[in-house]
mmCIF file of the N, C-alpha and C atoms, coordinates in Angstrom:
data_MODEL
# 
_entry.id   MODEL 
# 
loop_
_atom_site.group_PDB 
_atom_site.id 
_atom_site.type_symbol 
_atom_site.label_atom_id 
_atom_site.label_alt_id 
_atom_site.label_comp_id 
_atom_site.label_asym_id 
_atom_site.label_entity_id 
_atom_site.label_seq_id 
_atom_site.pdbx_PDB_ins_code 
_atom_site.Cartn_x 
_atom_site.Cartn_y 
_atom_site.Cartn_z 
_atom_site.occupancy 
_atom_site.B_iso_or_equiv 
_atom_site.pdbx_formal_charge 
_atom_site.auth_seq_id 
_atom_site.auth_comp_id 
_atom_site.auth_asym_id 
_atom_site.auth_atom_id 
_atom_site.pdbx_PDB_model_num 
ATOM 1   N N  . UNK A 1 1  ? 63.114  75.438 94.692  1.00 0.00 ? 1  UNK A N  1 
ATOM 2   C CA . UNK A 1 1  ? 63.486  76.589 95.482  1.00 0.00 ? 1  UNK A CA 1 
ATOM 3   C C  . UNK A 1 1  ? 62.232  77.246 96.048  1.00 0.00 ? 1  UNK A C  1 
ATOM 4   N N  . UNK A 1 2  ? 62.627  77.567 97.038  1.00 0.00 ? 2  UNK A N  1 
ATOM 5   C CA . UNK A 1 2  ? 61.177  78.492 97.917  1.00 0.00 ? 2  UNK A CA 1 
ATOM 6   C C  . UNK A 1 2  ? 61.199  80.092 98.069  1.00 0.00 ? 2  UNK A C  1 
ATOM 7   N N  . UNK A 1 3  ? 59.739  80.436 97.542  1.00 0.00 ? 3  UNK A N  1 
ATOM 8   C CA . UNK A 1 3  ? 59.905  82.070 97.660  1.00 0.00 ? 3  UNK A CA 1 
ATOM 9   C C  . UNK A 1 3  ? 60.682  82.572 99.256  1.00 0.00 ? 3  UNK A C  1 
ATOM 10  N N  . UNK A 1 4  ? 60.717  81.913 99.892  1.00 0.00 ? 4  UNK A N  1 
ATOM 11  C CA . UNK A 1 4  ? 60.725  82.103 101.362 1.00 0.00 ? 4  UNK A CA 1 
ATOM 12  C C  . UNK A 1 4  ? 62.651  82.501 101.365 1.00 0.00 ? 4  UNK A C  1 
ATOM 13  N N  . UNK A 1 5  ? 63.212  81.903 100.366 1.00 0.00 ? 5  UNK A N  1 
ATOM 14  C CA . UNK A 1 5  ? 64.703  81.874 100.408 1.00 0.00 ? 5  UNK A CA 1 
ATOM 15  C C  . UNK A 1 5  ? 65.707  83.073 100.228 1.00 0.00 ? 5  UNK A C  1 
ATOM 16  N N  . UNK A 1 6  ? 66.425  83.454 100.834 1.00 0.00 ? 6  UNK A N  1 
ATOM 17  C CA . UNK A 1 6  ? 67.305  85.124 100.610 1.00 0.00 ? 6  UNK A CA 1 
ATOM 18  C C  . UNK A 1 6  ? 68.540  84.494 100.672 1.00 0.00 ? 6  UNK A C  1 
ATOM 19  N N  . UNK A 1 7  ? 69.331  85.651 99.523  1.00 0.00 ? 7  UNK A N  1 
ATOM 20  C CA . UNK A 1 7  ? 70.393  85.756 99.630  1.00 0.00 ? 7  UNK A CA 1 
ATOM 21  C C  . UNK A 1 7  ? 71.420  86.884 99.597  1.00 0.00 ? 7  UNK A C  1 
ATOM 22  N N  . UNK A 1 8  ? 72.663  86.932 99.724  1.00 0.00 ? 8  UNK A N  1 
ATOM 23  C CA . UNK A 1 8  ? 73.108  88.081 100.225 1.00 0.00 ? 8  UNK A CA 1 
ATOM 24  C C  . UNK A 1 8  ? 73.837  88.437 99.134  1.00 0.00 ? 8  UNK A C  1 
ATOM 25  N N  . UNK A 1 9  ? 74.359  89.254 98.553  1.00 0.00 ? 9  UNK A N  1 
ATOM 26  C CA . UNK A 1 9  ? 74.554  89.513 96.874  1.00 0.00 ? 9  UNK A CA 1 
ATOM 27  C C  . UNK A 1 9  ? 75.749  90.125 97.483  1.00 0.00 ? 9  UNK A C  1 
ATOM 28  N N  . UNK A 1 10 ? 77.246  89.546 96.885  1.00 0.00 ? 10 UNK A N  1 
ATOM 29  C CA . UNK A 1 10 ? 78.457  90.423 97.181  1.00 0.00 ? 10 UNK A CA 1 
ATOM 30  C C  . UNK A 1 10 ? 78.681  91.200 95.857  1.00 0.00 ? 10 UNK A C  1 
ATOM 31  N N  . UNK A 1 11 ? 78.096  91.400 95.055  1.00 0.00 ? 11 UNK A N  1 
ATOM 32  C CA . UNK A 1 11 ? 78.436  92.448 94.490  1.00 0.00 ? 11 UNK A CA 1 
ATOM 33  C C  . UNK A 1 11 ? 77.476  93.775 94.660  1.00 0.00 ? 11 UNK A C  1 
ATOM 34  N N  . UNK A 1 12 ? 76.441  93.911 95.216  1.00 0.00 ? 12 UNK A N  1 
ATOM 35  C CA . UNK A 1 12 ? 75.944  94.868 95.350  1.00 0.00 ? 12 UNK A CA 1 
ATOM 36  C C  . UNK A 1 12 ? 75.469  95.054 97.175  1.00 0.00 ? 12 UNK A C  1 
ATOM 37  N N  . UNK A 1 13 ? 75.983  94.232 97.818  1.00 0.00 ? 13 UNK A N  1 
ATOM 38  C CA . UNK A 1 13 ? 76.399  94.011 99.172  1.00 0.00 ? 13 UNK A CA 1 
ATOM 39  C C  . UNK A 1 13 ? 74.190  94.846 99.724  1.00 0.00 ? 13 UNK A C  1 
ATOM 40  N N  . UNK A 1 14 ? 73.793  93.491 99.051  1.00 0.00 ? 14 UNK A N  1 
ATOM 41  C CA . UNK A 1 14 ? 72.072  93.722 99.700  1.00 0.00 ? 14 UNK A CA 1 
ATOM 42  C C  . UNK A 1 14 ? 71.363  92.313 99.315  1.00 0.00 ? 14 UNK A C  1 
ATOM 43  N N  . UNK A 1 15 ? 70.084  92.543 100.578 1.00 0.00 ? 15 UNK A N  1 
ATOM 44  C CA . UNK A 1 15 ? 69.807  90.718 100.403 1.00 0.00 ? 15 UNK A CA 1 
ATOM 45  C C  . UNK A 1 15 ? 68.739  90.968 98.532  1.00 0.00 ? 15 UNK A C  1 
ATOM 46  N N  . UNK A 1 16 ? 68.903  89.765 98.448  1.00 0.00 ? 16 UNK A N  1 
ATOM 47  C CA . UNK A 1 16 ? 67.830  89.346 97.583  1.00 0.00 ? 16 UNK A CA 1 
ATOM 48  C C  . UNK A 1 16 ? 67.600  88.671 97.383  1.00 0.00 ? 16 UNK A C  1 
ATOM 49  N N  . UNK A 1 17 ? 65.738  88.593 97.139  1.00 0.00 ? 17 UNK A N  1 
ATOM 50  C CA . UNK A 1 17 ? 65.292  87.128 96.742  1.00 0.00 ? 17 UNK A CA 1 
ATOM 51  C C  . UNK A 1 17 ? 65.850  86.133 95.687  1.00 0.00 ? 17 UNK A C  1 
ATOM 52  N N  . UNK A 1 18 ? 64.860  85.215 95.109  1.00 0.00 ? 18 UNK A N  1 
ATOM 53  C CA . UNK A 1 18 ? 65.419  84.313 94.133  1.00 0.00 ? 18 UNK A CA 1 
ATOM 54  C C  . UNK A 1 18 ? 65.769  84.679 93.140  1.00 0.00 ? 18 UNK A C  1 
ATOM 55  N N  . UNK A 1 19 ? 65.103  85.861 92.314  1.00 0.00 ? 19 UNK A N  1 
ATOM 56  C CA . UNK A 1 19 ? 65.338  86.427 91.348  1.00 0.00 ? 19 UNK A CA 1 
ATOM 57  C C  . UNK A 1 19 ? 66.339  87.657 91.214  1.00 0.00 ? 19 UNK A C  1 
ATOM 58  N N  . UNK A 1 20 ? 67.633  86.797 92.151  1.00 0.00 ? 20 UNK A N  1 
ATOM 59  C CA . UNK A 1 20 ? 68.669  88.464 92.125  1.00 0.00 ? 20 UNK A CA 1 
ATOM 60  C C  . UNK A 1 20 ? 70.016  88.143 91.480  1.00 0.00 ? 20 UNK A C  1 
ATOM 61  N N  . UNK A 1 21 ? 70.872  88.292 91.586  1.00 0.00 ? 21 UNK A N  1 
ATOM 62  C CA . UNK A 1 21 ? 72.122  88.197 90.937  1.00 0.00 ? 21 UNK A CA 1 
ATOM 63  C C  . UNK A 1 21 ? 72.585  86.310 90.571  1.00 0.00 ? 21 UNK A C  1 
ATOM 64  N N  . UNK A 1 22 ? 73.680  86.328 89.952  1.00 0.00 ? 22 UNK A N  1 
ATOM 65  C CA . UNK A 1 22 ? 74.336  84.901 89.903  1.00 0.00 ? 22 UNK A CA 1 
ATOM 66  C C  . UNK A 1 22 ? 74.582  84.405 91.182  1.00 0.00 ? 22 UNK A C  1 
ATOM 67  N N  . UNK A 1 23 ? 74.501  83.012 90.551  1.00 0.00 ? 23 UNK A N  1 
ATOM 68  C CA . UNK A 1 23 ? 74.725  82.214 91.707  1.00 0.00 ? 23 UNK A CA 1 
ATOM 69  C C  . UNK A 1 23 ? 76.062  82.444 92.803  1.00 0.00 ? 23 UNK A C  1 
ATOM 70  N N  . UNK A 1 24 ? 77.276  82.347 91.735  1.00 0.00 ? 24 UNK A N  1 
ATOM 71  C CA . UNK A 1 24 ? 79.046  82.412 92.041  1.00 0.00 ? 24 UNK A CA 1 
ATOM 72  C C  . UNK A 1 24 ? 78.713  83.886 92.853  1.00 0.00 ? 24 UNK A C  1 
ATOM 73  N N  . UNK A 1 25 ? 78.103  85.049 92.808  1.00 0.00 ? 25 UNK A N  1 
ATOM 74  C CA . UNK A 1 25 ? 78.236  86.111 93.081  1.00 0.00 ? 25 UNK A CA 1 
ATOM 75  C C  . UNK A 1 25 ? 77.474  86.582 94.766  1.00 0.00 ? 25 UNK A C  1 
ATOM 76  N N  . UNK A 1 26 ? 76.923  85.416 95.160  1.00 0.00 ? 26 UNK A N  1 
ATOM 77  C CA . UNK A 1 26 ? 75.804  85.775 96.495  1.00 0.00 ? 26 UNK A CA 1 
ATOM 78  C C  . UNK A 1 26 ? 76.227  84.594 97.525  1.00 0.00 ? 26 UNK A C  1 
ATOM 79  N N  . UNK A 1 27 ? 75.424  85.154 98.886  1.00 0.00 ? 27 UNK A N  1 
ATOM 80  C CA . UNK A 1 27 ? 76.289  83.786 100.221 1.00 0.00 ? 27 UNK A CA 1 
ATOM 81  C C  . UNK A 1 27 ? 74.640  84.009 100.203 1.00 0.00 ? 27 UNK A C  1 
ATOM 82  N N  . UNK A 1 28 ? 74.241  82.454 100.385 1.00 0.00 ? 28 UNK A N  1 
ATOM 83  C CA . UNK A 1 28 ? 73.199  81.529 100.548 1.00 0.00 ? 28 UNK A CA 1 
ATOM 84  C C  . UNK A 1 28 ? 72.778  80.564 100.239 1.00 0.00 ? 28 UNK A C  1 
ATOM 85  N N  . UNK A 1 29 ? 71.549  80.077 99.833  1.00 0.00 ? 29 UNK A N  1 
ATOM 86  C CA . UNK A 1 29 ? 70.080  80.774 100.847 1.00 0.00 ? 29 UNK A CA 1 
ATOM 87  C C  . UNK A 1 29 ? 70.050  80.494 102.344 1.00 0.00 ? 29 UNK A C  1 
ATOM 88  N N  . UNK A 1 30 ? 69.003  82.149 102.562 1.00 0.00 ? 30 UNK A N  1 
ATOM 89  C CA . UNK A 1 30 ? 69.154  82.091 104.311 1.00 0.00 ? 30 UNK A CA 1 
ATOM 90  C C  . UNK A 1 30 ? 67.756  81.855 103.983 1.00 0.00 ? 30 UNK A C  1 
ATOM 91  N N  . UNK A 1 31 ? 66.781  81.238 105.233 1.00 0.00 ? 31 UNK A N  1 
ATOM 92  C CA . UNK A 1 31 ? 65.361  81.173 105.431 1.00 0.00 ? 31 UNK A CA 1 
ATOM 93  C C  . UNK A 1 31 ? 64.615  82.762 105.960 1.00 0.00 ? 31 UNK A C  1 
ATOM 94  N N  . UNK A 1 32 ? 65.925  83.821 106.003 1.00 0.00 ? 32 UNK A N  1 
ATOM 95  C CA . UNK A 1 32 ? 65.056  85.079 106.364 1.00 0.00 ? 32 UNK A CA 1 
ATOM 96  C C  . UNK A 1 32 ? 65.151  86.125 105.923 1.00 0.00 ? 32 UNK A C  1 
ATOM 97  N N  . UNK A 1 33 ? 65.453  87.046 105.295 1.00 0.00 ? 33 UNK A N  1 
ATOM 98  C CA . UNK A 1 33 ? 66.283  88.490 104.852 1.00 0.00 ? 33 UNK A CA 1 
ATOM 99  C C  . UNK A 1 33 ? 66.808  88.692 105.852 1.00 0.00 ? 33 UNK A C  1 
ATOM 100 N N  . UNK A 1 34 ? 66.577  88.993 107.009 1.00 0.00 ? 34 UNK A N  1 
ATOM 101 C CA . UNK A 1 34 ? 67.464  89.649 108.655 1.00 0.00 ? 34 UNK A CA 1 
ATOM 102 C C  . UNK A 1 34 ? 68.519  89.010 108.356 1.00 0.00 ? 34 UNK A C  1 
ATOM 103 N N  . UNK A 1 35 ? 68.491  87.041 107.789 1.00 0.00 ? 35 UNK A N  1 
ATOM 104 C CA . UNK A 1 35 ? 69.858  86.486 108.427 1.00 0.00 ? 35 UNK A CA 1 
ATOM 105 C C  . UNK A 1 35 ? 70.547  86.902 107.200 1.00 0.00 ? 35 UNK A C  1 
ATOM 106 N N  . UNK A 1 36 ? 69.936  86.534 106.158 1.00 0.00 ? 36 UNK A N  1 
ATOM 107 C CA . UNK A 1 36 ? 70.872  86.770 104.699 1.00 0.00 ? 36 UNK A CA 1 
ATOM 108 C C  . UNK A 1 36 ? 71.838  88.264 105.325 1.00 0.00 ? 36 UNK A C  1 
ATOM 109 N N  . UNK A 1 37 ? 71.081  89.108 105.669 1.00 0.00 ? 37 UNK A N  1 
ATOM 110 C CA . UNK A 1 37 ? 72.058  90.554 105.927 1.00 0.00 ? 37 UNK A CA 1 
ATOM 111 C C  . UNK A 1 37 ? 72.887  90.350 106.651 1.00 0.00 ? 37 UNK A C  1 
ATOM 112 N N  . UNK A 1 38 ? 73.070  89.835 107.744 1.00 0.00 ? 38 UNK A N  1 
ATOM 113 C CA . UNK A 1 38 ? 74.102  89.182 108.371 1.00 0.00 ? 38 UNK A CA 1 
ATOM 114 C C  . UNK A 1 38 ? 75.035  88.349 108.201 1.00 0.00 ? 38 UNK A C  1 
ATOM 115 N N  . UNK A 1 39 ? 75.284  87.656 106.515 1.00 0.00 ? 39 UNK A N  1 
ATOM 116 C CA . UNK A 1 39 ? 76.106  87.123 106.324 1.00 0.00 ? 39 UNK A CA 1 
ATOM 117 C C  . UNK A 1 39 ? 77.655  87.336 105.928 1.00 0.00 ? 39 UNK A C  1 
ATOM 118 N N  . UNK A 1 40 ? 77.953  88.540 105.677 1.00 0.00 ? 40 UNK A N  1 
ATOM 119 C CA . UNK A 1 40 ? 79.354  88.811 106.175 1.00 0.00 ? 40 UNK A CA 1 
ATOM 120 C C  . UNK A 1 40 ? 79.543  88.994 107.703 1.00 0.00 ? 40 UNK A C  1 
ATOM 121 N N  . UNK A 1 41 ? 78.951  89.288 108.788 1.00 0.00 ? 41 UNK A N  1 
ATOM 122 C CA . UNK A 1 41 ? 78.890  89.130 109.822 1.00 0.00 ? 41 UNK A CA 1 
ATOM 123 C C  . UNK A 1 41 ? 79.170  87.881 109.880 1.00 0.00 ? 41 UNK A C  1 
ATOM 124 N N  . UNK A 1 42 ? 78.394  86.421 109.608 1.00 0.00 ? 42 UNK A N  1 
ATOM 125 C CA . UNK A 1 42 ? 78.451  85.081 109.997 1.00 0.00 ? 42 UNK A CA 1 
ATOM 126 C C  . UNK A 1 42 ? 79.621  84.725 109.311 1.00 0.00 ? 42 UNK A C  1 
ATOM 127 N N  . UNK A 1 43 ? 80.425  84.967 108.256 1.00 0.00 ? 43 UNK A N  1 
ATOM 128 C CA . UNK A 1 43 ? 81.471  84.638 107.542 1.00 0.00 ? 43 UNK A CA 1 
ATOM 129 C C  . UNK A 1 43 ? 82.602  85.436 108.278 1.00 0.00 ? 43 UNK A C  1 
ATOM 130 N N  . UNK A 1 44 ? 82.541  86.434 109.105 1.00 0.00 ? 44 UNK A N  1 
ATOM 131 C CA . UNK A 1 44 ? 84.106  86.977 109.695 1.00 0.00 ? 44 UNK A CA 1 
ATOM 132 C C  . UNK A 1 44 ? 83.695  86.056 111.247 1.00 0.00 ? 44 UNK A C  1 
ATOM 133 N N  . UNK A 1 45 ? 82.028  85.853 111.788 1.00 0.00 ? 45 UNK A N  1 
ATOM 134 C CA . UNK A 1 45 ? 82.723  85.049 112.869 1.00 0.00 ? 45 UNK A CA 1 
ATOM 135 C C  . UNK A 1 45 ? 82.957  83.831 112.336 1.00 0.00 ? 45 UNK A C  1 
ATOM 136 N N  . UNK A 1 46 ? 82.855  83.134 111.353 1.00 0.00 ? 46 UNK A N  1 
ATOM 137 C CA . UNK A 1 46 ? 83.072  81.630 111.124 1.00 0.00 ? 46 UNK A CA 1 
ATOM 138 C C  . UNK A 1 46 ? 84.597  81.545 111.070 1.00 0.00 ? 46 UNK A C  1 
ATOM 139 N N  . UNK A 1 47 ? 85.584  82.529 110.201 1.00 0.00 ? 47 UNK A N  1 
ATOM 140 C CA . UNK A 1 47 ? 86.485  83.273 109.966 1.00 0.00 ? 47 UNK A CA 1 
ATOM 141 C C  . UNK A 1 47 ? 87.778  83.338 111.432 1.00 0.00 ? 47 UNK A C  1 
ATOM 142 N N  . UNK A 1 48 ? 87.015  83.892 112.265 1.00 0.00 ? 48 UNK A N  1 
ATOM 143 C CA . UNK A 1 48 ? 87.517  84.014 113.966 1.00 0.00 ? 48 UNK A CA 1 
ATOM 144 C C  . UNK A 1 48 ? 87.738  82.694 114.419 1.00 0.00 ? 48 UNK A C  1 
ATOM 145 N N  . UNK A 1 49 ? 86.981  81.886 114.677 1.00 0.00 ? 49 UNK A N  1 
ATOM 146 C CA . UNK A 1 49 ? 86.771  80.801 115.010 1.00 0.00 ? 49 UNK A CA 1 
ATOM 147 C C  . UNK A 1 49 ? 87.237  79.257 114.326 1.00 0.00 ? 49 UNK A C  1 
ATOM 148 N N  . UNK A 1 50 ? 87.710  79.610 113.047 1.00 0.00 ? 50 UNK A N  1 
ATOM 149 C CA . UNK A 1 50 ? 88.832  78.437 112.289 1.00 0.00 ? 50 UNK A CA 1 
ATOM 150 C C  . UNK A 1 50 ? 89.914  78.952 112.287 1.00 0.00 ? 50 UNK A C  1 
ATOM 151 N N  . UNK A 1 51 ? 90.086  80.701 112.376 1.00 0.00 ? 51 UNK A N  1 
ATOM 152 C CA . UNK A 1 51 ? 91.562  81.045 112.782 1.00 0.00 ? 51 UNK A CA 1 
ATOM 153 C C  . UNK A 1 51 ? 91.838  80.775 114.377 1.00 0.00 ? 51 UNK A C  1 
ATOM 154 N N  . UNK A 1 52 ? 91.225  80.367 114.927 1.00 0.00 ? 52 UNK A N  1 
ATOM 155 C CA . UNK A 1 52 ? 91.575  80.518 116.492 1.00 0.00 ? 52 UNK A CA 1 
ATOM 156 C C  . UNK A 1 52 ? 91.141  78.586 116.587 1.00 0.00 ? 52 UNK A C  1 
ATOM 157 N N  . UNK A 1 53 ? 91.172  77.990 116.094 1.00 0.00 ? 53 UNK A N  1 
ATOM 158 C CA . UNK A 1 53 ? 90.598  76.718 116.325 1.00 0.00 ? 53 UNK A CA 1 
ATOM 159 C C  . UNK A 1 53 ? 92.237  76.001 116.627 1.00 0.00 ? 53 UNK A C  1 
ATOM 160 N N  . UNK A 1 54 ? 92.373  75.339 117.916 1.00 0.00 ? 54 UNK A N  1 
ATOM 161 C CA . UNK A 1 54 ? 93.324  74.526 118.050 1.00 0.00 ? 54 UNK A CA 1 
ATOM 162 C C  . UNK A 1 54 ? 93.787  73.437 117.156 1.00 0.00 ? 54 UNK A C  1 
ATOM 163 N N  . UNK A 1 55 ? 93.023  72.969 116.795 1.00 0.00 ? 55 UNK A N  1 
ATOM 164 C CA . UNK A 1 55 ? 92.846  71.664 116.113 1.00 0.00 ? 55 UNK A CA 1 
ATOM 165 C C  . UNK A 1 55 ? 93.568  71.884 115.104 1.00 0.00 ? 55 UNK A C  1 
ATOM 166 N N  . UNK A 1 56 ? 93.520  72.882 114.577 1.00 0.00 ? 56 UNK A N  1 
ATOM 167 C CA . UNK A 1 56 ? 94.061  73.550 112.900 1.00 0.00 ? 56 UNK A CA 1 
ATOM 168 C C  . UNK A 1 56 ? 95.302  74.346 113.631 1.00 0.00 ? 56 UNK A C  1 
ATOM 169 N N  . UNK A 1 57 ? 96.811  74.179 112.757 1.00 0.00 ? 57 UNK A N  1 
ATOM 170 C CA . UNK A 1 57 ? 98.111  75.120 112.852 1.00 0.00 ? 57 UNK A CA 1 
ATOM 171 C C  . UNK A 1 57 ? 98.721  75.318 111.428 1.00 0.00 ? 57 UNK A C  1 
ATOM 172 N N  . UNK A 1 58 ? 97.961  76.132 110.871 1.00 0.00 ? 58 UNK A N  1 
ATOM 173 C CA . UNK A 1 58 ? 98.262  76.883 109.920 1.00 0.00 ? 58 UNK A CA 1 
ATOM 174 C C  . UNK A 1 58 ? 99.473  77.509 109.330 1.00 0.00 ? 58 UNK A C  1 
ATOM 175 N N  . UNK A 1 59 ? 100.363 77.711 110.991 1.00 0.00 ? 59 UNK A N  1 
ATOM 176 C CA . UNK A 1 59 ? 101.341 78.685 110.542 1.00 0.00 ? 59 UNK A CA 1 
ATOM 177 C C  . UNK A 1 59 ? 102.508 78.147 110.912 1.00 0.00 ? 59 UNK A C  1 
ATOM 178 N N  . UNK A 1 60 ? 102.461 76.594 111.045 1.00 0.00 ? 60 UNK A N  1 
ATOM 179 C CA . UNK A 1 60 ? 103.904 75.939 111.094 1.00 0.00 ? 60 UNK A CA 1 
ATOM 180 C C  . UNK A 1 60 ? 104.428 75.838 109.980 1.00 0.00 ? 60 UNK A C  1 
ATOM 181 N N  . UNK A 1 61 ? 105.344 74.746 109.746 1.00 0.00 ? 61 UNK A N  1 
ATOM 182 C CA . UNK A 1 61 ? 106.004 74.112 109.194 1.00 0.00 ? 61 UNK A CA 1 
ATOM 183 C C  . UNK A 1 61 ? 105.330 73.606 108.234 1.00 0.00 ? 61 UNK A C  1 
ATOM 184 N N  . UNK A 1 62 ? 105.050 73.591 106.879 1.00 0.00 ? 62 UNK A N  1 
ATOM 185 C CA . UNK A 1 62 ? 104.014 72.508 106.241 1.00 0.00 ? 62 UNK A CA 1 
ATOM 186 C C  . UNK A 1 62 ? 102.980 72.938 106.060 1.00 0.00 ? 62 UNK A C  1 
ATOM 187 N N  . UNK A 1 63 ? 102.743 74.426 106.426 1.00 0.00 ? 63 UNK A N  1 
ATOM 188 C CA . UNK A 1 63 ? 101.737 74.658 106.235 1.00 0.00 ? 63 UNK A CA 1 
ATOM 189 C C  . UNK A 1 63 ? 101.279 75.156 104.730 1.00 0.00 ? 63 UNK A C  1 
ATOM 190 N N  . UNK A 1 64 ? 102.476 75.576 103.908 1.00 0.00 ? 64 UNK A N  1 
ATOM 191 C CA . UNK A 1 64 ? 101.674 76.299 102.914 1.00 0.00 ? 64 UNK A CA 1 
ATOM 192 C C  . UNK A 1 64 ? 102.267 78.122 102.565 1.00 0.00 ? 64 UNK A C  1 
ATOM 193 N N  . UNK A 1 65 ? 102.205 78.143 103.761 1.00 0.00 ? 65 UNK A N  1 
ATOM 194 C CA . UNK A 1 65 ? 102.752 79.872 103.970 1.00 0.00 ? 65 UNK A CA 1 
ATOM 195 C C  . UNK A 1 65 ? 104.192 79.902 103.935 1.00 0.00 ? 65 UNK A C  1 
ATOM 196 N N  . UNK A 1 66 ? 104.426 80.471 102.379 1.00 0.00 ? 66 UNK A N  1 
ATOM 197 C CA . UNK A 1 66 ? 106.142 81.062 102.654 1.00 0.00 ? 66 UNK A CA 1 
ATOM 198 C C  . UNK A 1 66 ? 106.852 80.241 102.225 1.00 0.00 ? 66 UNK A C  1 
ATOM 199 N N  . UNK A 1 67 ? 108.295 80.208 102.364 1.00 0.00 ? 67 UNK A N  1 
ATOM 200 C CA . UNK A 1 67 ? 108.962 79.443 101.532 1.00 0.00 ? 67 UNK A CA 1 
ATOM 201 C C  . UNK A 1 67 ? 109.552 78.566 102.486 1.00 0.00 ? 67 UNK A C  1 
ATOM 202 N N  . UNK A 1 68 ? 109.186 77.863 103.855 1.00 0.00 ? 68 UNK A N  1 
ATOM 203 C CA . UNK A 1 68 ? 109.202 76.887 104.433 1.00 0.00 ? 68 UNK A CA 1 
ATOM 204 C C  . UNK A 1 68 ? 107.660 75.858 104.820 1.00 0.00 ? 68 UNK A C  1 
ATOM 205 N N  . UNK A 1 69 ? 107.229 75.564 103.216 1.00 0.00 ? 69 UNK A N  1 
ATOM 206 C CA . UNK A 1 69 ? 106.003 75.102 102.755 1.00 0.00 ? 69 UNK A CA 1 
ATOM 207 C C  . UNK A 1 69 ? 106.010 73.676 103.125 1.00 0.00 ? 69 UNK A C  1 
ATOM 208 N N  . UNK A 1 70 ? 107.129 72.809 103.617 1.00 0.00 ? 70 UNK A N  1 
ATOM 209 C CA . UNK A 1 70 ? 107.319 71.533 102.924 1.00 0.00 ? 70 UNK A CA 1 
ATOM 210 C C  . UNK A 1 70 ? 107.223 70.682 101.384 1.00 0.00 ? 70 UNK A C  1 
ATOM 211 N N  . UNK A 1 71 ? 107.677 71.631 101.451 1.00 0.00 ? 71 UNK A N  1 
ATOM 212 C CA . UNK A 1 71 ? 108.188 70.893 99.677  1.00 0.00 ? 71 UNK A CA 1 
ATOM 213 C C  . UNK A 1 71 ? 109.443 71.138 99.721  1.00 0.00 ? 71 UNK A C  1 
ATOM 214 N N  . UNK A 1 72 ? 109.871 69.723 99.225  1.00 0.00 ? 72 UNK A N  1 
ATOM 215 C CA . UNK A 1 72 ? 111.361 69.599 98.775  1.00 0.00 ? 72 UNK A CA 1 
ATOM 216 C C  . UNK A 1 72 ? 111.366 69.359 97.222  1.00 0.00 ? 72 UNK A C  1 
ATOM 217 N N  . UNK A 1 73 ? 110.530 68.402 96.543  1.00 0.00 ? 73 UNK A N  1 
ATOM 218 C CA . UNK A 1 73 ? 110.251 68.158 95.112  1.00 0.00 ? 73 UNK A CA 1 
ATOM 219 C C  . UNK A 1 73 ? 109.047 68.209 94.808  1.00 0.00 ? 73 UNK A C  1 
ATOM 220 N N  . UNK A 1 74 ? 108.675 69.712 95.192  1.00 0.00 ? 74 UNK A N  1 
ATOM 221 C CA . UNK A 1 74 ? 107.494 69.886 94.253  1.00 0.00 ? 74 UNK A CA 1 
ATOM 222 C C  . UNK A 1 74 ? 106.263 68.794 95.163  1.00 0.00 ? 74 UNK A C  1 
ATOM 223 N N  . UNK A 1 75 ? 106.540 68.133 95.373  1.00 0.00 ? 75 UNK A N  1 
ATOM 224 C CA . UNK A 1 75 ? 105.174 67.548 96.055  1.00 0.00 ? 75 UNK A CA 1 
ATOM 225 C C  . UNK A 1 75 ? 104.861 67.816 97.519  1.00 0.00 ? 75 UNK A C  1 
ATOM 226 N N  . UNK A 1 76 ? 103.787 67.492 98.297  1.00 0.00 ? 76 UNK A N  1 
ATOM 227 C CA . UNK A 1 76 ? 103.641 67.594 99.705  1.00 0.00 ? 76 UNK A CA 1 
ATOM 228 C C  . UNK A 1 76 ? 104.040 66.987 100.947 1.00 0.00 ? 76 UNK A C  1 
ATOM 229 N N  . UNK A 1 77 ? 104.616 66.980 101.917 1.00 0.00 ? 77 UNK A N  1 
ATOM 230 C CA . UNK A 1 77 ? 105.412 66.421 102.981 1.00 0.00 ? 77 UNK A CA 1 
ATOM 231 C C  . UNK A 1 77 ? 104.461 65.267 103.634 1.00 0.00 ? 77 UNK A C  1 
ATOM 232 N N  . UNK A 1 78 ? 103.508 64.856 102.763 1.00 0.00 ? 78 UNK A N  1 
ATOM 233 C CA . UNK A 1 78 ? 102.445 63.834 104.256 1.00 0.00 ? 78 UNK A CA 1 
ATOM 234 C C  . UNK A 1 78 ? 103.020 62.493 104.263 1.00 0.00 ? 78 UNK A C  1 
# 
């Protein structure tokens, strides 16, 4: 690991170096503090952009949501 590395700590919502909270508990490593602070920023646009992604339809049939999941026995419709 490099002193150079930041991360963004969701439980105390501030960057810190290597020596800051658990692993499970922080979004990184960024190569800068500026970007580490920006990472709930980069996680609601990443967020925007797989909810709005064509490719992906989430909210049909099969998807998962609600009680028209595709399941008939407990297993998955593929």
């Amino acid at each position: 690991m490099s002193d150079s590395e930041y991360w963004f700590c969701l439980t105390h919502h501030m960057v810190e170096g290597t020596d800051g909270c658990r692993s499970k508990d922080r979004l990184g490593p960024y190569p800068s503090a500026e970007e580490a602070g920006r990472a709930l920023d980069k996680v609601a646009e990443r967020n925007e952009e797989w909810d709005n992604d064509p490719k992906w339809n989430d909210d049909g049939p099969g998807s998962g949501d609600g009680p028209g999941n595709g399941l008939v026995d407990g297993t998955p419709d593929n």
